[in-house]
N, C-alpha and C positions, 0 to 999 in steps of 0.2 A: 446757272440762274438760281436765284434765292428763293427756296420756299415760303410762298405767301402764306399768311394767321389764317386759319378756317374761318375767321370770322370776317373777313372782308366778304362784302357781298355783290351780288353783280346783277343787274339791268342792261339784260342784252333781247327784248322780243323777239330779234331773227334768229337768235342762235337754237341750234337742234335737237338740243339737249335742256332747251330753259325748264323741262317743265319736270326733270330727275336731277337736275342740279342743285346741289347741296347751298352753294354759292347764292343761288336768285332766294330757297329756303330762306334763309340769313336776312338776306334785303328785303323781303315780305314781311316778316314778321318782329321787325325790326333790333333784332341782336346784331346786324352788322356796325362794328366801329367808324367803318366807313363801306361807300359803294358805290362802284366804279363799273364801266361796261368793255368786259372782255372780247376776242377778237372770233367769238363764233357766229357762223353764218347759217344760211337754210341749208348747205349742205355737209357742214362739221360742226363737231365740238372745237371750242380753243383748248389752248396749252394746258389752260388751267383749269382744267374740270377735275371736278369732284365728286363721285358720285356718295350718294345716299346712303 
């Protein structure tokens, strides 16, 4: 699988990790090139975390 640009950002509110995620960072403050919602839920992170 191909490593996503840190600057993609992500809009996911169920995921479990939204609020240490480097990714939602990005999409708040609006440095995300684009911003897509990854596949984390209330009880995981997705694939694609990043942390802080």
């Amino acid at each position: 699988m191909a490593q996503l640009p840190e600057n993609i950002g992500c809009e996911n509110p169920d995921c479990i990790a939204k609020d240490e995620c480097k990714r939602q960072v990005v999409a708040k403050d609006g440095s995300a090139v684009e911003v897509r919602s990854f596949g984390g839920s209330p009880e995981k992170k997705c694939g694609k975390y990043l942390a802080k």
